[in-house]
N, C-alpha and C positions, 0 to 999 in steps of 0.2 A: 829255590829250595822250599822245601815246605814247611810249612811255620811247626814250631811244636807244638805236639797235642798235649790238652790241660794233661793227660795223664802223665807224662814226659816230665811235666817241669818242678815239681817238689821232691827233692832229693829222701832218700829212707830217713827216717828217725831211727839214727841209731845212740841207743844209750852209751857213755861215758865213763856215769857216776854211777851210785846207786844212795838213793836218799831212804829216809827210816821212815817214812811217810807211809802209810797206806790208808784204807780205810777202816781200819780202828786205828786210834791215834798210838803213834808208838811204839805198833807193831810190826817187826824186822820183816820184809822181804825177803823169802826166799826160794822163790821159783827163778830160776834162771830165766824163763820165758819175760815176767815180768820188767826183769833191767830195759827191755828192748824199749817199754815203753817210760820208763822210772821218769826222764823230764818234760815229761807230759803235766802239764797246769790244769787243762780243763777235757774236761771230759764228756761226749754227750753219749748217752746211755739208753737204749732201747731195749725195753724186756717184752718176752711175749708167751702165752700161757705154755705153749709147748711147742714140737718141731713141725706141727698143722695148724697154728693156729696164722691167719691171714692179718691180725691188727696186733698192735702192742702201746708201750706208753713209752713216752720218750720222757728224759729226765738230763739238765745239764749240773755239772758240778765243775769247781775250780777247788786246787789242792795247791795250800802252801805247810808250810812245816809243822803244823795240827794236824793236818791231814787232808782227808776229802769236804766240802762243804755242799750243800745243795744250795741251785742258785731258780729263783722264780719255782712256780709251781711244775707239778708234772703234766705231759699234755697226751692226749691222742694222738697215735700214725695209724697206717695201715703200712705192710709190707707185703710180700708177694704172695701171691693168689694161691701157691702152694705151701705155704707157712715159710721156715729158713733153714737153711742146712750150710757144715763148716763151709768154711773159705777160704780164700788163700790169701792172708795178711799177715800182721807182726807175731801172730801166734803160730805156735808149732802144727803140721798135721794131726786131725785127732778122728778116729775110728770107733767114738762111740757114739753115734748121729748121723743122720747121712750129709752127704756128700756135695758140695753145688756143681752144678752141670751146666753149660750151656742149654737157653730152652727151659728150665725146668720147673722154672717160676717161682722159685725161691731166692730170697734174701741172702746174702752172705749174711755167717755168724762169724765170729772174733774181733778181734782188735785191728784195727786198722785206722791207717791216716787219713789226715783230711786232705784232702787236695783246694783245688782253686772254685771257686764261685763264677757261676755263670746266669746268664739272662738276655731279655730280650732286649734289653735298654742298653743304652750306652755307660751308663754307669750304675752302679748300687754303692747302698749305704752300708758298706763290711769294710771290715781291714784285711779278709781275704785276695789274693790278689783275684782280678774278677777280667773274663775273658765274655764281651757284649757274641751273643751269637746272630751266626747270617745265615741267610737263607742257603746253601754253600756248604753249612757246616753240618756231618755228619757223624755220628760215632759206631764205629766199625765192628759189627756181631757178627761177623762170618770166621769163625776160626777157620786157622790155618790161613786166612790171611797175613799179610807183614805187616798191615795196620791192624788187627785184629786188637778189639779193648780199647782204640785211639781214637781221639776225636782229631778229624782234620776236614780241611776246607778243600772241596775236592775244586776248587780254582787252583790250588796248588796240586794236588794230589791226580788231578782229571777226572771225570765222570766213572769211567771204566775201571780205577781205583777201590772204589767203594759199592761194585758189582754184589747185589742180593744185601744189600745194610739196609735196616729196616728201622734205624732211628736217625732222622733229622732232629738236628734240635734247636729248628725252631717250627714248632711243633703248629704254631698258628700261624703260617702260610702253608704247610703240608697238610695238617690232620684237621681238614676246618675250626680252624680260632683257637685248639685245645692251648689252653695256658699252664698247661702242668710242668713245663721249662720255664716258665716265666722267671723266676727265681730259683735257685736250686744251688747245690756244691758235688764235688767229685768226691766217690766214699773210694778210697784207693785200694779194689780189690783186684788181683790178680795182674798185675803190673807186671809179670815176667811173663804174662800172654800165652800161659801154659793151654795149650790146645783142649777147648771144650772145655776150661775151667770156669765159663764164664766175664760175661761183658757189660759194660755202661754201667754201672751201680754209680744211683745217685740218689743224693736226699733230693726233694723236690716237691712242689704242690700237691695237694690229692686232688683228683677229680671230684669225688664228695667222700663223707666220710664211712661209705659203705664200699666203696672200690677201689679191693685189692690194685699192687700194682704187679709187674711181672721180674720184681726182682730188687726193686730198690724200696727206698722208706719215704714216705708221701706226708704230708701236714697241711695244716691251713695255713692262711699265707700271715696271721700272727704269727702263729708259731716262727715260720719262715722267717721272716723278719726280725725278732727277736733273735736266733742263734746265730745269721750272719752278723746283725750286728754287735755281737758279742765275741765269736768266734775272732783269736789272733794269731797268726803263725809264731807268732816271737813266743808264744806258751806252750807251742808243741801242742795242738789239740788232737786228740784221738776219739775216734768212732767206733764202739761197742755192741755187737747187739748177739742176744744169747736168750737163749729161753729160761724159764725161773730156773728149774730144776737145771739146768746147767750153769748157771749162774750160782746158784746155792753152790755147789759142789767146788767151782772154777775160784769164787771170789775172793778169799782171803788169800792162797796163793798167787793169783795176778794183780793182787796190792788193787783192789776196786773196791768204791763202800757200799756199807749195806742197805738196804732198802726193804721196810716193810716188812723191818726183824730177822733176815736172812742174810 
């Protein structure tokens, strides 16, 4: 049988409750959209100047019954070489931005879970649950595949499985040495594998910090280091990335804090 792929194995975050928390302190909730994600504790947050822009700043936060808190400073990413466009995660479809595509080298935008942690080693220092990668394992960008969006080990799966997938991930016996998998986690988008919605989104390494990537959010490997080991599943962590100006607009209704007066 073949093993599950990280995308497989963290069930939805579905909310519950609804707590009075947001990011001004006190202030009710009331976008329906926002319950999906209400017990969510920490949050890591990426803004980027507009729906072209290739780089942004990443910012983590944890929310207890004050509300949102900022935790360490903000840092440097890049994201994809086309800027970012919606996605398909815990947020509703939205048609004023455009669209993610397979191919199109943009970043999903919205809310969305964190999945599992991955690397080249046999273990990391996270509370993620953390999946060592093999030379074997691959993550499936051919839609209309039945793995399509999935990472699996084509020892199970067979060679002819994973026919035209153009991400191993381990990136340093394939792409001479590159270590942009070295460390890295699953940004959980489009998990229902809706054809040409787009595949593999992951935080991960930057190559430097002038190169875009073609779809995912890239850092130095502090940074890196830092948000695994902080990030906990028992807190429901969620991954946001939105441009200012859609964040301005989005924020107070999806219970998110403000930043930078906005």
């Amino acid at each position: 049988m073949p093993r599950p792929s990280i995308a497989r194995r963290i069930p939805w975050l579905i909310a519950v409750t609804v707590l009075a928390a947001s990011g001004c302190a006190h202030r009710p909730v009331t976008s329906s959209e926002a319950r999906r994600w209400t017990q969510a504790q920490q949050l890591v947050l990426v803004t980027s100047a507009d729906w072209n822009t290739d780089h942004g700043t990443l910012r983590r936060f944890e929310r207890d019954g004050a509300g949102w808190r900022i935790v360490g400073d903000a840092q440097p990413v890049t994201i994809g070489r086309a800027g970012s466009a919606w996605g398909l995660g815990l947020n509703d479809a939205r048609d004023d931005g455009p669209v993610k595509r397979e191919g199109d080298g943009r970043s999903p935008a919205g809310v969305f879970e964190i999945g599992e942690a991955f690397g080249y080693t046999a273990t990391a220092t996270t509370a993620l649950p953390y999946a060592p990668m093999q030379a074997s394992d691959y993550c499936v960008d051919v839609s209309g595949s039945p793995l399509y969006n999935r990472i699996v080990d084509t020892n199970d799966v067979g060679v002819d499985a994973i026919k035209g997938a153009t991400e191993p991930m381990r990136r340093d016996l394939h792409a001479d040495g590159d270590q942009r998998y070295r460390l890295g986690f699953v940004i959980e988008h489009n998990r229902q594998q809706a054809p040409m919605g787009g595949s593999c989104i992951f935080a991960h390494l930057w190559k430097s910090p002038s190169d875009p990537t073609t779809g995912c959010t890239a850092m130095d490997s502090t940074t890196m280091d830092a948000l695994v080991g902080w990030l906990r599943p028992d807190r429901k962590p969620i991954f946001v990335l939105l441009p200012l100006p859609a964040y301005t607009k989005l924020r107070a209704a999806w219970a998110l804090p403000p930043i930078d007066g906005r």
